[in-house]
C-alpha positions, 0 to 999 in steps of 0.5 A, spaced: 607 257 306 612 256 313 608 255 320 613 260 322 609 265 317 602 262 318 603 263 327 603 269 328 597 270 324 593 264 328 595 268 335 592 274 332 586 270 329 584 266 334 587 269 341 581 273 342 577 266 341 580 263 346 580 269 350 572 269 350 572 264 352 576 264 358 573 272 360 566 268 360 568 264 367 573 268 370 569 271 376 574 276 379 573 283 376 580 286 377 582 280 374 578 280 368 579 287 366 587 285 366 587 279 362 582 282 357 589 287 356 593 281 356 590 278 351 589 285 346 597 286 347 599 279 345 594 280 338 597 287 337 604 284 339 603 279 333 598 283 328 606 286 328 610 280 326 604 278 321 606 285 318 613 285 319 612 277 314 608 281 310 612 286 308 619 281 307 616 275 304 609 278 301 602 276 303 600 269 304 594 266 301 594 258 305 588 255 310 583 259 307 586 266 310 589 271 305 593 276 307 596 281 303 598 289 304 591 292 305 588 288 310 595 286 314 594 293 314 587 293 318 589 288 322 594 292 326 590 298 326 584 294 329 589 290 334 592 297 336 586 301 337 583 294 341 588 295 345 588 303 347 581 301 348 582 296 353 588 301 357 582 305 357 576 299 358 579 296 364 579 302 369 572 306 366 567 299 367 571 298 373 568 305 376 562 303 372 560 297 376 562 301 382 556 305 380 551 300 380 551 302 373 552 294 371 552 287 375 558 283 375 556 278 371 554 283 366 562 286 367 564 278 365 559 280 359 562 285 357 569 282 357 567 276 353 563 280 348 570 285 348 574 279 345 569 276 341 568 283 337 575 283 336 575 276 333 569 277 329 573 283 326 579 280 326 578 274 322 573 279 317 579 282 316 583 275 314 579 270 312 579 268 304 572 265 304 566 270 302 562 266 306 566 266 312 567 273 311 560 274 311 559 270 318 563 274 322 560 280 319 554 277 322 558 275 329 560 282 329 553 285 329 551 279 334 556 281 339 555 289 338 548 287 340 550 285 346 555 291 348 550 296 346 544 294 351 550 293 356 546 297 361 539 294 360 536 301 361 529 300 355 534 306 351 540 301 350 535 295 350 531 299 344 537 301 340 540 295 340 533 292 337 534 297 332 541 295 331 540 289 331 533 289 326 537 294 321 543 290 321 540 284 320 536 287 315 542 289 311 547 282 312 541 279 309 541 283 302 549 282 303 548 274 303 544 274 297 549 279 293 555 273 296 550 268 293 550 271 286 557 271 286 558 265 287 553 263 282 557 267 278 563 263 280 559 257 278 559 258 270 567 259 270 571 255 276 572 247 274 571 246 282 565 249 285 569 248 292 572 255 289 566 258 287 567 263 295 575 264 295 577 271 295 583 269 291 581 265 286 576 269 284 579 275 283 585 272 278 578 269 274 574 276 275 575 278 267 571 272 266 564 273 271 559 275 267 558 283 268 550 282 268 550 278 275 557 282 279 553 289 277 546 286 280 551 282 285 554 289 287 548 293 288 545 288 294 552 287 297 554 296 297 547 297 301 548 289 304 555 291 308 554 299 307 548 298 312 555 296 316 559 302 314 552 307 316 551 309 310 545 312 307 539 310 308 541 305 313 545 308 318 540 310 323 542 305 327 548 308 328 547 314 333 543 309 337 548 305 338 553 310 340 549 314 344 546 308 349 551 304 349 558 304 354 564 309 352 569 303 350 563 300 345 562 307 341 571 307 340 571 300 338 565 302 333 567 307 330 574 306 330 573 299 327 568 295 326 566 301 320 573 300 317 572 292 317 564 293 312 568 298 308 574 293 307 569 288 305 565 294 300 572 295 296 574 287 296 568 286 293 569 293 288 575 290 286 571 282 284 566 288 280 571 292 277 576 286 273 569 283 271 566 290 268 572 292 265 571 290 258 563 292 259 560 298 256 559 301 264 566 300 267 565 304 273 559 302 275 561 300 283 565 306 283 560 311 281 555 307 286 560 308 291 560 315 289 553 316 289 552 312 297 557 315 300 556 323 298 549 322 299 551 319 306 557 325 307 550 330 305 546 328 311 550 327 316 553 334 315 547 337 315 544 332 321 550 333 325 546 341 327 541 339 331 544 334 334 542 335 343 547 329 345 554 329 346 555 322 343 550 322 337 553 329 335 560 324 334 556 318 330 554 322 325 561 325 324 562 318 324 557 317 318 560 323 315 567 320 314 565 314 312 561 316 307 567 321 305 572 315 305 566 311 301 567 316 296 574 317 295 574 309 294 568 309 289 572 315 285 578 310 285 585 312 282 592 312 285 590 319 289 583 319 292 585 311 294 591 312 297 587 318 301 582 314 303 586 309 306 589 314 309 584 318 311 581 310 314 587 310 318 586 317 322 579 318 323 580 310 326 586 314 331 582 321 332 575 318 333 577 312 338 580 318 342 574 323 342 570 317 344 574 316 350 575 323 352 567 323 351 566 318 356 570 321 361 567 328 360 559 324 360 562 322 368 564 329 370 556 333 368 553 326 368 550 326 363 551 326 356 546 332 354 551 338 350 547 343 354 549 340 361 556 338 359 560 346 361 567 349 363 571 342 362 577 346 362 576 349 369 574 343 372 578 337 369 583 341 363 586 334 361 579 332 359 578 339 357 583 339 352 583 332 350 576 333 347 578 340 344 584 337 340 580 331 338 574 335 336 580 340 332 582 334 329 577 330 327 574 338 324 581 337 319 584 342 323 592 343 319 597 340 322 593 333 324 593 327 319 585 328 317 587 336 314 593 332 309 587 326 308 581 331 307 586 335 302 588 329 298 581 327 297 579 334 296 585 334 290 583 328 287 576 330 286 578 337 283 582 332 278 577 327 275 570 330 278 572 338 279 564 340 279 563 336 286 570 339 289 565 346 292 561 340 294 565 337 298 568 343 300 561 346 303 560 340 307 567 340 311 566 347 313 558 345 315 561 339 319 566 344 322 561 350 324 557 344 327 562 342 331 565 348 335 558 351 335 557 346 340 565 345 343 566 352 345 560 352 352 562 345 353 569 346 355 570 354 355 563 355 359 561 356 366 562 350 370 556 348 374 556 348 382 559 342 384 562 339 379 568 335 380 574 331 376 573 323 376 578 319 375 580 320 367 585 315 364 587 320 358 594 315 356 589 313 350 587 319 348 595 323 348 597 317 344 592 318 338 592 324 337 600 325 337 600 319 332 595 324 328 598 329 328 605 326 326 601 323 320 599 331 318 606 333 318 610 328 316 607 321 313 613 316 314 616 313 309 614 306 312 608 308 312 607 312 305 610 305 302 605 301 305 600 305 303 603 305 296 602 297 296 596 298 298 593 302 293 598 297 288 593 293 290 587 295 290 588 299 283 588 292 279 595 292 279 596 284 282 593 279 288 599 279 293 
């Protein structure tokens, strides 16, 4: 591999390292709130060239980073979306800090920690190391903890315990799911030094024992899939979301749940070549099937009763990714690509509604639903913005979640057709929930006295028409791409 290949992935990996660094002791807030933009628009800037590599020289497998299709793939989305959040971070934590709602040198904080979780993520995404991925993994939860007790209220202090407890909890079972594999690894590589690389094992996966990998596998699905908030370990998750700042609960839900399922479907993919000539083939899958559907259930019938504005889109979180999640573990070419793309959509859409939440929160000060009334009236871009970002992410034709929600729909008629109505009755659960709960927030009667607040919407318009660019037309780029990626995960080669 050239050095000019291998730049733009090190810009990508290690920008935000250098920029937590450099946010942790700049003092002015201004000043911070622009580097920190800076800086995701040089990520996002090489996450591009990195792409762009990729896609005419193939992936690169070199100084212990993989990267091919699928998480080139993730790497962008994750730039992108880190860099619409701090459009929308540098100007939202600015009023927050005026509100006395945080100190300045929490905002230093916040900023550092910004980067960091970006890092973590990022080199989650790109590193060849098992274990490695497992450290950043646990880095990411280090620096979530930070973000959601940003505000030092005992209720954002609690959950980022509970966060923390659970999570721990959860990458501890993945560490011993790595450690198996690893053993595994041990009884077929000449070289032990090998025994965590990503690359090496799979091109070995036929030959590790299925006994172990399908042992390795379970404690790995509920290890990262307590990331992900799948069932029964996602009750950190609508905590999290609710008690910490509005540009955590974006970043969370819009990336930090894909990076946990990226490395479920990595580690799907070892247990698949290794279980391929067992009696049980399927067993990852069918695993996966059963987490995620169980997941998509619960938070479908838990999003009814849901009092507050951001715990009501956590648990919409839980339902997509418990649908993605499902749609991995089915595999095949059909429900694979659709989860990729659906991935990419409830990433876009689901930033996008968090945002318009937080603005909407600061319009009724408080995120309870029943106060949150007449937004059209009050603030019709806010008003708007919540109204779309909620036809969205219901699977309203013709946004891109209709088009991913309808494929995984048609792959499940294909290979699991009794699970189809399933399916079906829950989507139509979630969205009644949904509008329920919609129609007062921006149609009903605006309190006395209530009033706009400075809302920086460019985030949000620039999502939702991406979304809805991808419901009527996928484009050809992108469709190839996802084709590669399914390539990929299917079985059908390394790079």
């Amino acid at each position: 591999m050239s050095a000019a290949s291998f730049t733009p992935l090190a810009v990508t990996v290690f920008t935000p390292l250098v920029g937590a660094l450099l946010l942790a002791v700049i003092p002015t807030l201004g000043l911070a709130g622009w580097v920190n933009l800076g800086l995701t628009l040089l990520e996002f800037a090489a996450a591009l060239l990195m792409a762009a590599d990729v896609a005419r020289h193939g992936g690169i497998i070199a100084h212990s980073f993989h990267i091919d299709a699928f998480n080139v793939y993730l790497v962008v989305l994750t730039a992108f979306v880190g860099l619409t959040t701090a459009i929308f971070s540098r100007p939202y934590m600015a009023e927050v800090c005026e509100q006395g709602r945080i100190t300045r040198r929490r905002m230093q904080l916040y900023h550092s920690m910004f980067q960091g979780f970006q890092f973590t993520m990022l080199l989650a995404l790109t590193t060849d190391n098992l274990g490695v991925l497992w450290v950043a993994v646990e880095g990411a939860t280090l620096a979530t903890v930070l973000l959601v007790s940003l505000y030092r209220t005992p209720e954002s202090v609690e959950a980022a315990w509970k966060y923390f407890i659970l999570c721990g909890v959860g990458i501890a079972l993945a560490l011993f799911g790595s450690v198996l594999v690893y053993f595994a690894a041990q009884q077929v590589l000449l070289d032990p030094e090998q025994g965590l690389s990503w690359s090496v094992l799979y091109s070995h996966a036929r030959e590790l024992d299925p006994a172990v990998m399908r042992i390795a596998f379970v404690f790995l699905l509920v290890g990262y899939g307590t990331k992900v908030g799948l069932v029964p370990m996602h009750f950190w998750l609508p905590d999290a979301h609710s008690e910490g700042p509005t540009p955590v609960s974006a970043v969370l839900s819009g990336l930090l749940l894909n990076v946990a399922l990226y490395a479920v479907v990595r580690f799907k993919m070892l247990t698949d070549g290794a279980l391929a000539g067992s009696a049980s083939p399927d067993t990852a899958g069918h695993l996966m099937m059963a987490f995620g559907l169980v997941s998509f259930g619960i938070a479908v019938l838990s999003l009814q009763r849901q009092r507050d504005i951001k715990r009501m889109f956590s648990y919409s979180s839980i339902e997509h990714m418990g649908l993605m999640t499902f749609a991995f573990g089915m595999g095949g070419a059909l429900a694979t690509f659709a989860a990729l793309l659906h991935m990419l959509v409830h990433s876009l859409t689901k930033s996008a509604i968090f945002v318009t939440v937080g603005h909407a929160s600061h319009i009724a000060g408080t995120q309870s639903i029943e106060h949150i009334r007449g937004l059209i009236r009050t603030q019709p871009a806010v008003g708007w913005g919540l109204l779309l970002g909620v036809a969205a992410i219901a699977g309203f034709p013709p946004f891109g979640i209709f088009t991913s929600e309808f494929l995984v729909l048609s792959a499940t008629m294909q290979s699991w057709p009794w699970l189809t109505l399933l399916l079906l009755a829950g989507l139509v659960i979630a969205f009644a929930g949904l509008f329920r709960n919609l129609h007062p927030m921006v149609y009903g009667a605006a309190p006395e006295g209530q009033v706009a607040v400075r809302a920086n919407m460019v985030p949000v318009v620039i999502h939702l028409l991406m979304v809805l660019w991808l419901g009527l037309s996928i484009p050809l780029f992108l469709s190839r791409w996802l084709d590669e990626v399914t390539r990929l995960i299917s079985g059908g080669g390394l790079l």
